[in-house]
C-alpha positions in Angstrom: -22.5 -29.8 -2.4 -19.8 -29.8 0.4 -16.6 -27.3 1.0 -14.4 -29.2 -1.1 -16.3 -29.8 -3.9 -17.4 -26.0 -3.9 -14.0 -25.0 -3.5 -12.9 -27.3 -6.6 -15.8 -25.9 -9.3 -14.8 -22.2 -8.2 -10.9 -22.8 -8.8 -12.2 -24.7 -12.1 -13.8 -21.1 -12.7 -11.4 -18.9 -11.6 -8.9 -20.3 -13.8 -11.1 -20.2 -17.1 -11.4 -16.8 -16.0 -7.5 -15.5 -16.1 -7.1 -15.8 -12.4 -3.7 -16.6 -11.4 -4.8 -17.3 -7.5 -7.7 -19.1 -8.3 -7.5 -22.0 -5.1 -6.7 -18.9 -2.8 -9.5 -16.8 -3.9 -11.6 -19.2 -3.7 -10.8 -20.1 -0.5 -10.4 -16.7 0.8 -14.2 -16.1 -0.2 -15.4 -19.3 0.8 -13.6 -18.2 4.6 -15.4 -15.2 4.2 -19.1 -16.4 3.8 -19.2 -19.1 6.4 -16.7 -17.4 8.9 -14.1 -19.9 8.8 -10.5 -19.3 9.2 -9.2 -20.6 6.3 -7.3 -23.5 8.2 -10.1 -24.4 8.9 -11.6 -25.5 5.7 -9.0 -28.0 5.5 -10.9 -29.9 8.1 -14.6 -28.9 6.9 -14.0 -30.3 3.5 -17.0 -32.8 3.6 -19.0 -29.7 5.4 -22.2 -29.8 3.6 -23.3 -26.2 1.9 -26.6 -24.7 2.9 -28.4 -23.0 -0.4 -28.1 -19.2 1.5 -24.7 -20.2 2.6 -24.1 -20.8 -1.4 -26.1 -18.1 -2.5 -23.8 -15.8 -0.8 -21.0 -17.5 -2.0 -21.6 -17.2 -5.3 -22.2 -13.9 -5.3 -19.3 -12.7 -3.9 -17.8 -15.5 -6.4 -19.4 -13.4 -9.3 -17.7 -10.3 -8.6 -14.0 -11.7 -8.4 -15.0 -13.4 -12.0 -15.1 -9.9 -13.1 -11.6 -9.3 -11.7 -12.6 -7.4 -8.6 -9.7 -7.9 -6.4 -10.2 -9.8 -3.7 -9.2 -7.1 -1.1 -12.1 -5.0 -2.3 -14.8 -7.7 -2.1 -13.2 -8.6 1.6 -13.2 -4.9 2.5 -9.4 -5.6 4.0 -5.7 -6.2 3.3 -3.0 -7.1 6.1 0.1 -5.1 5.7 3.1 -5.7 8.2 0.9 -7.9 10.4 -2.2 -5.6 11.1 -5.9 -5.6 9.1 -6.3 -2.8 6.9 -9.7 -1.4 5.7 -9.6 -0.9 1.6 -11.8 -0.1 -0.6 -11.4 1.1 -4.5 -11.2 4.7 -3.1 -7.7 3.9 -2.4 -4.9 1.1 -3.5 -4.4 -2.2 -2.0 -1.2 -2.2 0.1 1.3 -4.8 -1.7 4.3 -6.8 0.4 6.6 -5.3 -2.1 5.7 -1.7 0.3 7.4 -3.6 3.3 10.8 -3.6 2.0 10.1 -0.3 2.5 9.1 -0.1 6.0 12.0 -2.2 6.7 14.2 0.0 5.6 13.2 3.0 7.0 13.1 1.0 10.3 16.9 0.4 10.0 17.7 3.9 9.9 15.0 4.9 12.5 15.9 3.0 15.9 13.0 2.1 18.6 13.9 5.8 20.6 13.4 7.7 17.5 11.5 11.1 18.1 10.1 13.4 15.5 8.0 13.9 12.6 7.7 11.7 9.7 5.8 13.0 6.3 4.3 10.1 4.3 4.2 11.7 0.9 0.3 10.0 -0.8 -0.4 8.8 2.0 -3.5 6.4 0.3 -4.7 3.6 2.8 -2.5 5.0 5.6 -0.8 1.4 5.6 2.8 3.2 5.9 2.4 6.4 8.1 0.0 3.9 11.0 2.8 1.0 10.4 5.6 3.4 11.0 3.5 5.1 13.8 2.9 1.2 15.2 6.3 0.0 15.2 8.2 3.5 16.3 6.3 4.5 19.5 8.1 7.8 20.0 7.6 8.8 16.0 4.5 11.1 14.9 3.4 10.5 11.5 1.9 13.3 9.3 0.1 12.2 6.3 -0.8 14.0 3.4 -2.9 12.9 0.4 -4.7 15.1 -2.5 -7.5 12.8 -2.4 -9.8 13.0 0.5 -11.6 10.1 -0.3 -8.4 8.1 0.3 -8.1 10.8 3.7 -11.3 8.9 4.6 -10.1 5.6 4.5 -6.6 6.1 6.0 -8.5 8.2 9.5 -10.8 5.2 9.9 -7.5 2.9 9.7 -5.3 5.0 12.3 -8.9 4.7 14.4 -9.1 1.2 14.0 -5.9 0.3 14.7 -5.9 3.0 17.7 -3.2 5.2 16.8 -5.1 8.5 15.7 -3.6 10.3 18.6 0.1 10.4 16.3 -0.9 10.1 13.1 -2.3 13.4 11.5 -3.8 14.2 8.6 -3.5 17.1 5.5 -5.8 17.3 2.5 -2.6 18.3 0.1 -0.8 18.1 -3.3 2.4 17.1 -2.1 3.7 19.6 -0.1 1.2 22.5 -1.1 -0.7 22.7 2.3 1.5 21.1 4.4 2.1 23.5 7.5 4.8 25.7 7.6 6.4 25.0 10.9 7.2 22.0 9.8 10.0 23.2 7.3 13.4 21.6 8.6 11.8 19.8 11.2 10.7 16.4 9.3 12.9 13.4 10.2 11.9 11.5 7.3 9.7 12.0 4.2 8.5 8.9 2.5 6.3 8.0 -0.7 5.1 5.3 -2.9 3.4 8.0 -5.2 1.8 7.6 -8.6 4.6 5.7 -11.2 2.8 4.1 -13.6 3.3 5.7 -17.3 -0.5 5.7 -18.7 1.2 4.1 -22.0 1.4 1.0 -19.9 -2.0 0.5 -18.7 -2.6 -2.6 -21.2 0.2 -5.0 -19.4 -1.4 -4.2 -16.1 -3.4 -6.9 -14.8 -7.6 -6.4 -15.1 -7.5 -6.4 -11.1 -5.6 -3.4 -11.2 -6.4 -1.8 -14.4 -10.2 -2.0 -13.9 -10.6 -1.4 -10.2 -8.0 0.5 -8.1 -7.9 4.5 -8.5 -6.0 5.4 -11.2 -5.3 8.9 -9.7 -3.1 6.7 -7.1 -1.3 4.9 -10.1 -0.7 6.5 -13.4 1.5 9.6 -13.7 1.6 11.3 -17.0 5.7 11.8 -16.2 6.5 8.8 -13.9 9.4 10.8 -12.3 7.4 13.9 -11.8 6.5 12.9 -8.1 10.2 12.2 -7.0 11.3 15.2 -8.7 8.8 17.3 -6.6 9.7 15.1 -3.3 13.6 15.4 -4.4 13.3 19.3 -4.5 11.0 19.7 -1.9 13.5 18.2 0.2 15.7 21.1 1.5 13.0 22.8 2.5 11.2 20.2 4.7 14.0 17.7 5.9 15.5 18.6 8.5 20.1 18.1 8.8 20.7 14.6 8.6 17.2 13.7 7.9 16.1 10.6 5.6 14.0 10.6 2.3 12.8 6.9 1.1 10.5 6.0 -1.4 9.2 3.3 -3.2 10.0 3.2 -7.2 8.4 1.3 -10.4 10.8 -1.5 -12.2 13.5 0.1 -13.8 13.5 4.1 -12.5 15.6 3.3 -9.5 18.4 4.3 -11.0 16.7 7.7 -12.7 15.1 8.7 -8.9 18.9 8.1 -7.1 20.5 10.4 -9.4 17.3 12.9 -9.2 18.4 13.1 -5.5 22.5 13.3 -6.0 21.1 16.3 -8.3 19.1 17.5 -5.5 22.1 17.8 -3.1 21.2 14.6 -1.2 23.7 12.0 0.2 24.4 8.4 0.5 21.9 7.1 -2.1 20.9 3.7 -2.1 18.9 1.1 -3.9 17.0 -2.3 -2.2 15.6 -5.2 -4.0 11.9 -6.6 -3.5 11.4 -10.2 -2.5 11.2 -11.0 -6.7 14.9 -9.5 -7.1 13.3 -6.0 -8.6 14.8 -2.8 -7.7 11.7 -1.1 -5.3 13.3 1.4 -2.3 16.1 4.2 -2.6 16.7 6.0 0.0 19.2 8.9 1.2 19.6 11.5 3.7 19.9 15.5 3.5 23.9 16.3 4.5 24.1 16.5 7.6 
């Protein structure tokens, strides 16, 4: 059996299984196992498969048939241009998180000092991207799980920014150090949102594997409503709050913030048109 035909049986497979990516996982896989870039398949398709070569294949092949996500099996996601270690200890970081990152670049420039709090902090993908792309920033990062504490240190190694990120074993704002009242310039989150009653229309990937303590909040407001109120105390005049939001609460989190004595609320759209990011500021 060559690459192409390999590649053609597995997306046969795939699909039977419910796999919506079915060519792309199984060339992501296939990449994985004989250390190709996956250009390069394209010009290996009459590459002839050796039976340890498929024998790894197929194993890996075996555990995205049972909906593992790929990210898992690979061990790594890219977010905003830079490899990030997962594992099912924390989520998968999704592109709809960049609109985030973009916005909270807009309103940070390049000579931006201070101290951002990323609120769940999971992989670390948004307090080491916002410590990557804002030099002068310094990036505190709190989580309740330290498992997902675990993974997101090894990232900000990795990616060799541990000196400005930190980290805090917290829920929310619990154990977060004092002197840091008034002094945040930013607080963001993409906490739990997921009301448990919809569990059933997630897809198995999800459902089945990611950490359910990172998705599912009994009231999926509850964590903006802590962040919202939490606000006064931490952010400093002038200072922003952004945060990502499940289809349809945008609306709901904006005016938990007006509530809250915030300003200047806004909503952005995702790449598929849904309403993901609000942001606003404490008065200044």
């Amino acid at each position: 059996m060559n690459v192409a035909e390999l590649l053609k049986t597995t997306t046969a497979w795939f699909r039977d299984r419910g796999i919506e990516t079915a060519r792309l996982d199984a060339e992501l896989l296939l990449s994985e196992t004989l250390q190709l870039e996956r250009m390069q398949l394209y010009t290996s398709f009459d590459r002839p498969i050796d039976p340890a070569e498929l024998d790894a294949y197929r194993a890996l092949v075996r555990r995205r048939g049972k909906h593992e996500p790929v990210a898992y099996i690979l061990g790594e996601r890219e977010f905003y241009g830079r490899p990030f270690a997962v594992d099912p200890r924390v989520l998968i970081p999704r592109p709809d998180t960049e609109v985030l990152i973009d916005e909270v670049l807009a309103r940070l420039d390049a000579e931006a000092e201070g101290v951002v709090l990323d609120y769940g902090t999971g992989s670390g993908a948004i307090a080491i991207t916002l410590a990557a792309e804002r030099p002068a920033l310094k990036l505190l990062a709190v989580d309740v799980s330290p498992e997902a504490l675990i993974v997101a240190r090894a990232n900000a190694e990795s990616l060799e920014l541990a000196d400005r990120v930190g980290f805090v074993r917290s829920d929310g704002f619990a154990r977060v150090p004092e002197r840091f009242a008034g002094q945040l310039l930013a607080i963001v989150a993409n906490p739990p949102y997921v009301d448990p009653a919809d569990k059933p229309t997630l897809m198995a990937d999800v459902r089945d594997h990611e950490p359910g303590l990172a998705l599912f909040s009994e009231d999926p407001l509850a964590h903006y409503r802590r962040i919202a109120e939490a606000s006064a105390t931490w952010l400093a005049d002038g200072a922003l709050l952004a945060v990502e939001v499940g289809q349809g609460q945008a609306e709901d989190v904006a005016a938990l913030f007006e509530a809250a004595g915030l300003v200047e609320p806004a909503v952005r759209k995702d790449l598929a048109g849904i309403e993901r990011v609000v942001l606003a500021s404490r008065p200044a």
